[in-house]
Each structure stands twice: as C-alpha cells, then as structure tokens.
Residue, then its C-alpha position, 0 to 999 in steps of 0.5 A: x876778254x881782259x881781266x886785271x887780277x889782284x890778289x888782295x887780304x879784302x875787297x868790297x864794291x858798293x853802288x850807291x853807298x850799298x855794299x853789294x859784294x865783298x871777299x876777305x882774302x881772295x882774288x879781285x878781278x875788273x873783266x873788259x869783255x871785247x866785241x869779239x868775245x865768245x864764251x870760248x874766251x869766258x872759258x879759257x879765261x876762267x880756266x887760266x885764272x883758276x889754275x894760277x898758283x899765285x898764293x903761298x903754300x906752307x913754305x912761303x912758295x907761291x905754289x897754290x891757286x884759289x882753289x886750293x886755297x879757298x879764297x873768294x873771287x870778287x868780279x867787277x865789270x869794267x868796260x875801260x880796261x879795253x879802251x884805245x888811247x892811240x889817238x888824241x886825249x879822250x879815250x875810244x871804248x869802240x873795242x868794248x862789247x855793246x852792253x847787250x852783248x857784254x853782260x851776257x858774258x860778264x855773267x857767264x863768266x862769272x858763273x863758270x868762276x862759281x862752278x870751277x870754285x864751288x862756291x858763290x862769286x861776289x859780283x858788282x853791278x854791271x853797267x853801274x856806277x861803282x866804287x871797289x876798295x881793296x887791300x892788295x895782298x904782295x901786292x900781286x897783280x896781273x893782266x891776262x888776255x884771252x886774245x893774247x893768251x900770254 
C-alpha cells in the first residue's frame, strides 16, 4: 500500500457535486493498495501513520500525532499512486490491485483507522469519479510505503 499524507486545516471530497466526506483539521490520505497487499500491510500502514508526530504541541514542536490531537482522517482510494512510468508516455496501472481485491482493503484499512482513532473516518467513494479540495496545513506532506517500510 502506498499512501500520500497531507496534513491539512480542511479537506472534502464530493462525487457528482455531492459532499461525501470532509474533516476540519486533520490528516488527507490518497491509499494506492498494490496487487500483493495483505491486511498486514493495512495494519502496518494504519499503525505507522497513527503514531506519526506531525502536529505542534504547545511549544510549536511537531511533537503529537492524530490522536493526540484529535484531528479527522479523510481516506480517499487512488489507484494512480501505484502507476509505473518506466516505459513510454501512457502510465501502466498493472501494479495496482484488481478493484475485487483493492476495496476489501481499501475498507479494512479504513476501518482499522477508525478503531486506532475512536471515532468515524471520512471516506471517498471507491471506484468513483471524485474531486478532493484540501487546505494543506505547513504544508506537510509525506509518502509512506508498506513494502518500503521507510
């Protein structure tokens, strides 16, 4: 799994011109799940981005996580995040999980995130067609990999 993390003051996703999901300050994370991906790497994924310490504490330090702070989690299926642009000009998405395999994981990840957190996790539609506005906070943004593990 691959995920892009963006710590944002807000962030929505809408399908159809519908809001579906949307968090105030938080984290925004587009999930790539990979055809070899197992619920280990949900696990492991969920578990590292929980513990980050990526929010100020009261000194201005980034010294607290999501859950220390409360934050939403908004999680938005991507499948391009696992695209290979070694050949050619067109993107090859053949390293992304078939949609059978990818939303099972997709969901579980989100649901282990709502269990690690307490509380609901915003979520987009997967397989849909969306658009994701965000207000990126910092801005903060990283990349975790679960078969990296960097």
């Amino acid at each position: 799994m691959r995920a892009v993390l963006q710590r944002v003051s807000a962030a929505h996703v809408s399908v159809d011109g519908e809001e579906i999901g949307a968090i105030g300050p938080g984290l925004l994370i587009l999930l790539g799940v990979a055809a070899e991906d197992t619920e280990e790497d949900a696990r492991w994924l969920v578990g590292r981005i929980l513990a980050l310490r990526i929010f100020a504490d009261e000194a201005g330090r980034l010294d607290c996580s999501l859950v220390d702070t409360g934050g939403g989690l908004l999680v938005v299926s991507q499948f391009t995040l696992l695209a290979s642009l070694r050949k050619g000009k067109r993107p090859s998405y053949h390293p992304a999980a078939r949609p059978e395999v990818a939303r099972p994981l997709y969901e579980r990840f989100c649901g282990l995130a709502a269990e690690g957190l307490g509380r609901p996790v915003a979520m987009g539609r997967f397989g849909a067609e969306m658009e994701v506005s965000s207000v990126n906070a910092g801005p903060v943004t990283l990349i975790l990999d679960s078969r990296r593990r960097d």
